[in-house]
N, C-alpha and C positions, 0 to 999 in steps of 0.2 A: 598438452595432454588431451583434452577432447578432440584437437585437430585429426589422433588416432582413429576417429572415429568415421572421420569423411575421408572421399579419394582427392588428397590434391591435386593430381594429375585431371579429373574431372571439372574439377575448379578451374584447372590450367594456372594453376599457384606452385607448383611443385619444385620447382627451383627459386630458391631465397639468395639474391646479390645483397643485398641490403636489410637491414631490420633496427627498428627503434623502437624504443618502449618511453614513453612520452607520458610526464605523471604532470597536470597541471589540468588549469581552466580548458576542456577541449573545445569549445566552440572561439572563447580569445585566440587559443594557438593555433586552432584551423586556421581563420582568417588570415595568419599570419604566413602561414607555412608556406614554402617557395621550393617544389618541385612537385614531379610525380609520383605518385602510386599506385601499387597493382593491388595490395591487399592491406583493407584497413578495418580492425577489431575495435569496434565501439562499443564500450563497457561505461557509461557516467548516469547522468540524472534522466530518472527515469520519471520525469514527468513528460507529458505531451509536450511542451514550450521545450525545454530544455534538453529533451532528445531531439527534435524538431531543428534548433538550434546548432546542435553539434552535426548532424545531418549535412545542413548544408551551408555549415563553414567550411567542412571538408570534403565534399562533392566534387567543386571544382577539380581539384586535386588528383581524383580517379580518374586513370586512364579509363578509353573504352576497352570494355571485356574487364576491368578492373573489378573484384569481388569488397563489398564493405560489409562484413557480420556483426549484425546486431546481437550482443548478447541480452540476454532476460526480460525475451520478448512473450514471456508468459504476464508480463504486467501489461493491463489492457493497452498504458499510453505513451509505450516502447512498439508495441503490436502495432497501431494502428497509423505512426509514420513510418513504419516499413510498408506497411499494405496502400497509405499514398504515393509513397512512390514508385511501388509496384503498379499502382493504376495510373500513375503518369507516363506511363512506356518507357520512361528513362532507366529503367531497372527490370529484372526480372531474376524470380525466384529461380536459385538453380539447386539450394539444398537447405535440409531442417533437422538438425543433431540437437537434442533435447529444446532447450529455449535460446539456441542460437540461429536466425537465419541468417542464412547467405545468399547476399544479393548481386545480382553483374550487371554492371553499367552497359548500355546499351548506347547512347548517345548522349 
């Protein structure tokens, strides 16, 4: 629904081979997970640790040029592990639809 909102062709998301919708611990299932991704929607605990956490269990995972949208990044300490790893050059902001950012892996 909000996707309506961005261009996924801008994103370079705009064709979906695959798609999973994944309901459990996501920083345990990160860890675990065994292939690639282009595009990953993180929606969980929105504490600094435990976004933080989920972050980069599932990092590896992203391809490069891979997008991972932080949902309800209006809470400071959702906000503020997107904005490190936007100042880690590993990422960079490519777009902002209400309190979801969209980040592309860089390296």
């Amino acid at each position: 629904m909000f996707l309506s909102n961005v261009s996924l062709e801008r994103l370079g998301i705009s064709e979906y081979k695959k798609s999973f919708l994944i309901i459990g611990d996501s920083s345990t299932l990160g860890k675990h997970w065994i292939g690639q991704i282009d595009f990953l929607f993180i929606d969980g605990d929105h504490s600094f640790i435990g976004c933080k956490k989920d972050a980069l269990a599932w990092e590896k995972n992203v391809v490069i040029g891979g997008i991972i949208a932080f949902h309800d990044t209006a809470f400071c300490e959702v906000d503020a592990v997107v904005n490190e790893m936007i100042e880690s050059k590993r990422f960079e902001l490519v777009e902002q639809v209400d309190t979801i950012k969209f980040i592309q892996k860089n390296c």
